[in-house]
C-alpha atoms as one frame of an Amber mdcrd trajectory, in Angstrom:
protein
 138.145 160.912  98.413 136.620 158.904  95.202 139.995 158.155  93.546 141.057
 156.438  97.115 137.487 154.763  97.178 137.849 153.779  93.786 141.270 152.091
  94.351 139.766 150.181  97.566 136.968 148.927  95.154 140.307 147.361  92.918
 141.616 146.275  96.148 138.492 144.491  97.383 138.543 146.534 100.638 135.437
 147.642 101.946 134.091 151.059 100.956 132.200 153.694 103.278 128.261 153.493
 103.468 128.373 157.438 102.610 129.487 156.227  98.543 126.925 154.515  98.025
 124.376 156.498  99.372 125.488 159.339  96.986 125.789 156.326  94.167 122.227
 155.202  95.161 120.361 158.725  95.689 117.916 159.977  93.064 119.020 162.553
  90.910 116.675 164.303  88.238 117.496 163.059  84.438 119.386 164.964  82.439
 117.409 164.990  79.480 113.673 165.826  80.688 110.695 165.959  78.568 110.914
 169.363  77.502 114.730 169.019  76.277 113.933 165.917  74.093 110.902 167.747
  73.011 113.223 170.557  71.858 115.976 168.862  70.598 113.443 166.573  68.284
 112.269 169.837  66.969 115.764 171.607  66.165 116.714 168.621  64.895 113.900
 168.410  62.609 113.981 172.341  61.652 117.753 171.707  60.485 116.870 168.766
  58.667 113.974 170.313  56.257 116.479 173.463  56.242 119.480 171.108  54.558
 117.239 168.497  52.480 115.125 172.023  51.592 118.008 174.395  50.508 119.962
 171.091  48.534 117.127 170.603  47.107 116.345 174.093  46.065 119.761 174.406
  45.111 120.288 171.846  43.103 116.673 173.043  40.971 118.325 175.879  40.087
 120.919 174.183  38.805 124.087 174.546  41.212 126.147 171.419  40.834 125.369
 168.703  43.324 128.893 169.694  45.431 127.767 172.904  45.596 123.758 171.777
  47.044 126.169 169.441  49.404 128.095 172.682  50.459 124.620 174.399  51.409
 123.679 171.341  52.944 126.580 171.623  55.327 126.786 175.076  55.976 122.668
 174.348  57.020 123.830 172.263  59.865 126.763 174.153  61.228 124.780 177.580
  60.752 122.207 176.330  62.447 123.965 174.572  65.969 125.986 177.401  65.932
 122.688 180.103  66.160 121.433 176.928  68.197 124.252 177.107  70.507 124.100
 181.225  71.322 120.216 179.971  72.371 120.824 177.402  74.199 122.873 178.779
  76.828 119.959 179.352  78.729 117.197 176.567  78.939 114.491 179.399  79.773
 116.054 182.143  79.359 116.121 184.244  75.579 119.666 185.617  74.161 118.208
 189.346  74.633 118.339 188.648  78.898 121.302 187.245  78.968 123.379 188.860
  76.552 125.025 188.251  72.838 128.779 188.666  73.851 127.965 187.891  77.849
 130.515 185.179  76.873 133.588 185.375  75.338 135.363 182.083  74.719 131.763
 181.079  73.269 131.952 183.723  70.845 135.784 182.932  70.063 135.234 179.627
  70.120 132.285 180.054  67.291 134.268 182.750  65.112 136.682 180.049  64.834
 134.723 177.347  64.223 132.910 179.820  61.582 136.437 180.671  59.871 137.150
 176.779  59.929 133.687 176.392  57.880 134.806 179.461  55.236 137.437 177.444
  54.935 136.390 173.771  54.060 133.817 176.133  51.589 136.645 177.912  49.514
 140.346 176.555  50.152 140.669 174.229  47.489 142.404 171.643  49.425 139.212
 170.870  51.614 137.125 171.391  48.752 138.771 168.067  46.668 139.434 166.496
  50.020 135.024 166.839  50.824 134.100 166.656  47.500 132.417 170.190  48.174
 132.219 173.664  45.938 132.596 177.303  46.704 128.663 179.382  46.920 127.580
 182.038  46.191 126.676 185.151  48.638 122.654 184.155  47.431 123.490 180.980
  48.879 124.998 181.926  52.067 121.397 184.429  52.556 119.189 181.210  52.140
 121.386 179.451  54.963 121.408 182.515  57.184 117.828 182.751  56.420 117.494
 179.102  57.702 119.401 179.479  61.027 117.816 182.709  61.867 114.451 181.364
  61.343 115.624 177.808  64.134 116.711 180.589  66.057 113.369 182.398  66.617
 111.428 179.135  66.550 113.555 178.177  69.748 113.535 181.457  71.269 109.416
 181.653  70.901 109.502 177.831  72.164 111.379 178.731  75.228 108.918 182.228
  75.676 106.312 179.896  75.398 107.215 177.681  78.115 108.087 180.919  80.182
 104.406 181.875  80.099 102.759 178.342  80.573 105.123 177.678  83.714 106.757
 174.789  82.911 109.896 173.495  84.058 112.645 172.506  81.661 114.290 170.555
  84.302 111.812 168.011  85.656
């Protein structure tokens, strides 16, 4: 029914009342409060985690490519422990299951194999200007999305208890 409505929009013919009700009718936002809220505080969790770990890195005395590398791996360690939490607004990963989804999990053992690789194939480290790390160096980033991970999962537990409602 839209695509036809659509094309009598083009046309300049007149469209039924009924689409623009539905065009017109409220409909909650889809980022409330609460999701801003959380997404300002991942956000800021995997920020300190990268400028924190290049930092550290980089004071004991890995090259800067090699900081930039940890930097990276921060960010897509992080959304990706961020991502198996997130599949649930209120719910924790324990309810609802680590593997209750398999093209998530393929989907993130790819993208994970796609990240060993732009860390140690040479071509993608010239082409990003990046360095191979060390398995200490992989711990600390670990460390870093594990620790997002539990801040978001004791954020959502919080909410849990308190009542509120991610979605208004």
């Amino acid at each position: 029914m839209v695509p036809g409505d659509v094309c009598a929009l083009e046309a300049g013919e007149k469209v039924p009342a009924d689409m623009w009700l539905l065009a017109t009718r409220s409909r909650p936002p889809i980022l409330t409060r609460v999701l801003v809220e959380r997404i300002l505080l991942v956000s800021a969790l995997m920020l300190v985690g990268a400028f924190g770990l290049f930092q550290y890195e980089l004071g004991t005395g890995a090259t800067e490519a090699e900081a930039r590398t940890v930097a990276v791996n921060v960010f897509v360690l992080v959304e990706t422990a961020y991502l198996v939490n997130c599949r649930s607004l209120t719910t924790s990963v324990r309810q609802i299951g680590l593997f209750s989804n398999p093209p998530l999990i393929a989907g993130m053992i790819t993208m994970l194999a796609l990240q060993v690789a732009f860390t140690y194939l040479p071509f993608f480290t010239v082409a990003f200007d990046s360095a191979p790390i060390d398995l200490a160096s992989w711990g600390r980033i670990v460390a870093v999305a594990l620790l997002v991970s539990t801040v978001v999962a004791a954020e959502k537990a919080l909410r849990r208890r308190r009542g509120e409602k991610v979605m208004q």
